[in-house]
N, C-alpha and C positions, 0 to 999 in steps of 0.2 A: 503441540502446545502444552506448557506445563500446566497442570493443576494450581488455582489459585491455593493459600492458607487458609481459606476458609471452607473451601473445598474439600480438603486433605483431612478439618478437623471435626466438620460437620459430617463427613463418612463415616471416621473411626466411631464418632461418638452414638451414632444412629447403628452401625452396625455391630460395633463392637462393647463399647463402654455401658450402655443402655443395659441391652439382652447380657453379656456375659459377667460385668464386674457387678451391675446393680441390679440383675436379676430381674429387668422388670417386665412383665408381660407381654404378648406380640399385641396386643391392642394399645398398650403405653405407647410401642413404641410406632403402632401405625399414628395413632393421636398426633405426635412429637413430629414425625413424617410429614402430615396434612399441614401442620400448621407452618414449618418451616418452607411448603411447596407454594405455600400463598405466599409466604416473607419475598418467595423468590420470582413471585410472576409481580409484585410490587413494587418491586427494585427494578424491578426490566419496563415495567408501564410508566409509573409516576418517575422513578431517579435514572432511566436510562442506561443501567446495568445491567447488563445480561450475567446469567449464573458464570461464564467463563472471566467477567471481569468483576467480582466480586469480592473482596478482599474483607479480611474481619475489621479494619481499619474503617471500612466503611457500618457497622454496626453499631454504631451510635447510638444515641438516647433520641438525639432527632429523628434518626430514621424509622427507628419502631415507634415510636409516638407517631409518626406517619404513617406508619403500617399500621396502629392498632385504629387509629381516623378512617383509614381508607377502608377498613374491615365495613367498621359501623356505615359510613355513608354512602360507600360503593356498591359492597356487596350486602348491604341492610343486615347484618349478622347484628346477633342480640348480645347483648352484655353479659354475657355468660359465656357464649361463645370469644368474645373479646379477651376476657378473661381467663381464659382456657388455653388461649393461641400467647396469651405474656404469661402464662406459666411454663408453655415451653422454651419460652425467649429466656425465661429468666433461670431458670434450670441448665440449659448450655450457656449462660455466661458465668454461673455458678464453678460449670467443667473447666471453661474456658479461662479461670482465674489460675489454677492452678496447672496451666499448662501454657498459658502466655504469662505469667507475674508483671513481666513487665506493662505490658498496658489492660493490668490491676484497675485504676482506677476509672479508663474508660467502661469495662463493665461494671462497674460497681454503681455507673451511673443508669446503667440500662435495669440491674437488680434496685434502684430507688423507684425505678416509673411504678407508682400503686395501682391495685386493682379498685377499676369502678364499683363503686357502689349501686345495687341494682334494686329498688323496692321488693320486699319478700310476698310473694306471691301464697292464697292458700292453696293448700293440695286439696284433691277431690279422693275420697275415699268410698266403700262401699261398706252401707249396712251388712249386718250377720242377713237379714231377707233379702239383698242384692247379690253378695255370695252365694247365696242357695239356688236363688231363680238361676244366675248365671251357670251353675256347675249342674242344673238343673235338663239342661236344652238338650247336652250330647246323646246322637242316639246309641244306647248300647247293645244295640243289638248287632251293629255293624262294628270292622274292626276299628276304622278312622276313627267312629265316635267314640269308643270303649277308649283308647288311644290317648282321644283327646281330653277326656272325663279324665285318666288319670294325671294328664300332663295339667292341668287347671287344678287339680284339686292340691298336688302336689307342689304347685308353684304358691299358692296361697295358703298351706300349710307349715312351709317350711318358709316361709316369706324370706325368698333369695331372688336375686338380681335375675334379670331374665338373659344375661350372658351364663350367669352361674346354670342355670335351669339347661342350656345350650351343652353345654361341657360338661355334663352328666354324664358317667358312663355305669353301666351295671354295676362293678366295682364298688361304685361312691354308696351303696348301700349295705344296709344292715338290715335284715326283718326280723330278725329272731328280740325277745324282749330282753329289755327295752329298744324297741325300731330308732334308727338314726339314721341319718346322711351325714355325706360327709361333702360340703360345696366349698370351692374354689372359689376366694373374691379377688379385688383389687391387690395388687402386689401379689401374688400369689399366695396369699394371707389364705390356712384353710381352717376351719369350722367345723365340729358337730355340732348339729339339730336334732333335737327330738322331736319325731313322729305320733301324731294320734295312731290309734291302731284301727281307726277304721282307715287310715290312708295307706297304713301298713297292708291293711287286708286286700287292697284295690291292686298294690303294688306288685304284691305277691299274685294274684290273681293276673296282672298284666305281664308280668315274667313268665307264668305258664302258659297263656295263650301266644303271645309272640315270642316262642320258643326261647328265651334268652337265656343264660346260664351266670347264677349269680354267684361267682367265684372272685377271689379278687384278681385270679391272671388275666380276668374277663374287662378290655378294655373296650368292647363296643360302646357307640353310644346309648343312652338309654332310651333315646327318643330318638326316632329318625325318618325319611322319607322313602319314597318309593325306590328312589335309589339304593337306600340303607347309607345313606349320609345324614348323619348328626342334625336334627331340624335348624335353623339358622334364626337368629332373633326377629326378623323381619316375620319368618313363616310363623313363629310362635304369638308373634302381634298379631297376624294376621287369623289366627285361630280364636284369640281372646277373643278377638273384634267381629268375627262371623257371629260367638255366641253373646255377646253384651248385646250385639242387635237386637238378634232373638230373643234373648230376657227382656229388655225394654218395651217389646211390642204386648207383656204380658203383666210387667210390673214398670212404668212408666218413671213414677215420680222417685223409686230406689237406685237407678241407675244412668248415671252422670252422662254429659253429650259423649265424651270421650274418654273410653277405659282401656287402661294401657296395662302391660304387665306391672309397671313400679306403681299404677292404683293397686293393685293385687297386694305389693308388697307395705304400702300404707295402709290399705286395711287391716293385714293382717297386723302391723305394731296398735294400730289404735285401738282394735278387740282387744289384743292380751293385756293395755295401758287401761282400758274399759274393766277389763277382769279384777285389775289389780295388783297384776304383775309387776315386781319394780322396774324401771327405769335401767338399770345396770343390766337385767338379767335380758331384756327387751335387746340391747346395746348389743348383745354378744349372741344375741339370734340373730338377729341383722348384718351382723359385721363391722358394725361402725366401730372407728377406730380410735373418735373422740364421744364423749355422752353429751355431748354439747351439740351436736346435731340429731344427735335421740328426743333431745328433749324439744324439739319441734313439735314433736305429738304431743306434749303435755300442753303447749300453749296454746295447741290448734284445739285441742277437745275442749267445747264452749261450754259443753252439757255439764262435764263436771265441775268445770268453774261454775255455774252456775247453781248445780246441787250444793258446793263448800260454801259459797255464801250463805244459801238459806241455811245451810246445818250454823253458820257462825253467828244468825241472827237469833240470841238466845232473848227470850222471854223476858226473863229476869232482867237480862240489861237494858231491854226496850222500855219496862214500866218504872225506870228510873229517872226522875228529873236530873240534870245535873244541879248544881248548887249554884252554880252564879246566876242561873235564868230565877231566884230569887230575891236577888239579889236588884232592887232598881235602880240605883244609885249605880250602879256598874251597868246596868243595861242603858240607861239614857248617856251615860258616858259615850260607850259602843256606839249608838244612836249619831253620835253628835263627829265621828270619824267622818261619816259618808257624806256631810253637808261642806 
């Protein structure tokens, strides 16, 4: 049986075009993967397509409008997720323009379907005393804990994705001063951060106890398991999450029901936005790509809006009448709108 055309160009595009012409990560393109394996068990359930009679003919603006339905009320997948699954629909019809022209304007109609608008949600972040108590718990005395003291302290130091923290190898660092990393983000967009040197000190101090050799030919990872495989981001949640327990049972009301590595990485923007730090400089320790999602921490910190008001509520301008409340011929006027 021949290969449908949709087949043929959903292969190239996942195998080929992705990873080698647009560079984009193996996580891009597992993402683009998953989303496209649910397009394909929804065509076979709801439209009675199986993957071998599947033709790009049939990818309509109906069909993924059905598919992104079926996401939400079948599989209760959240709006974000929705969202996430027509950005990859909308990304191969993007390819798919320039490699069919001719039927141009059936995906042009599947790039019109908008993304849902989803209510913004606040982030939970941790005080500077929620940070401590937590980075507080590891034991150091052992090797796990010493381990895991460095991997915490370095994850909220460097406030990087906790894939980035994953894909860490000896290499990505720097101790001599000024101490830096060097992390891997989205797109394989890479980064220096500058290091405290008291994390510097930890770092160095966990290179010599777990023998590592800090050279750049040195591609190990820098965190890894019993195995000596790279910790995986699940193992690294699951590390936070033993210690956020533990601090909780100790300082109750500083830390959140649920603390994840990307609270680590909120915290750390809302401290340096607490400091003072600009916004731009915040944007490019983080990696963010627009400052238009930086500036999420400006809106969320209630405390300083609430400090800039009282600093704008000056004196002077409060013990001022205006002039028209002398004015009564103008105030019985006012008066006489509301009747």
């Amino acid at each position: 049986m021949r290969p449908t055309d949709f087949a043929c160009h959903l292969t190239n595009y996942l195998s080929k075009y992705l990873p080698g012409q647009l560079g984009v990560s193996s996580n891009t393109v597992k993402s683009y993967r998953d989303a496209f394996s649910l397009f394909l068990r929804y065509c076979k359930a709801e439209k009675r397509l199986p993957p071998e009679r599947l033709y790009l003919k049939d990818l309509t603006r109906d069909t993924v409008e059905g598919f992104l339905a079926w996401l939400e009320t079948e599989r209760n997948c959240s709006i974000s997720t929705r969202n996430q699954r027509l950005s990859a629909m909308h990304a191969f019809c993007k390819y798919l323009q320039y490699e069919c022209p001719e039927a141009m304007k059936q995906f042009q109609d599947v790039l019109s379907i908008p993304s849902k608008k989803k209510p913004t949600k606040a982030f939970d972040y941790l005080t500077l005393e929620g940070v401590q108590a937590i980075l507080a718990q590891p034991d150091q005395s052992t090797r796990n804990g010493f381990r895991d003291l460095v991997l915490l302290a370095l994850m909220y130091d460097s406030g990087a994705r906790v894939q980035e923290i994953s894909d860490l190898t000896v290499s990505s660092l720097r101790l001599e001063e000024p101490a830096t990393i060097k992390l891997t983000g989205k797109g394989g967009k890479t980064r220096i951060v500058p290091l405290m040197s008291r994390t510097a000190d930890l770092l160095q101090k966990y290179l010599e106890c777990f023998k590592c050799s800090n050279t750049p030919a040195d591609a190990q990872p820098l965190f890894y398991n019993r195995k000596r495989e790279k910790l995986t981001r699940s193992g690294i949640s699951f590390i936070l999450d033993k210690y956020a327990e533990m601090a909780r049972g100790t300082l109750p009301n500083a830390i959140p029901t649920k603390v994840t590595p990307h609270t680590f990485r909120h915290s750390k923007a809302m401290h340096l936005l607490q400091s003072g730090v600009n916004l731009v400089y915040i944007r490019d320790v983080l990696g963010h790509s627009d400052i238009k999602t930086t500036e999420i921490y400006a809106r969320a910190d209630t405390d300083m809006k609430r400090k800039a008001l009282i600093n704008a509520n000056h004196p002077e301008i409060q013990s001022k009448t205006p002039t028209w409340q002398k004015n009564s011929d103008l105030l019985e006027w006012l008066q006489t709108l509301g009747q």
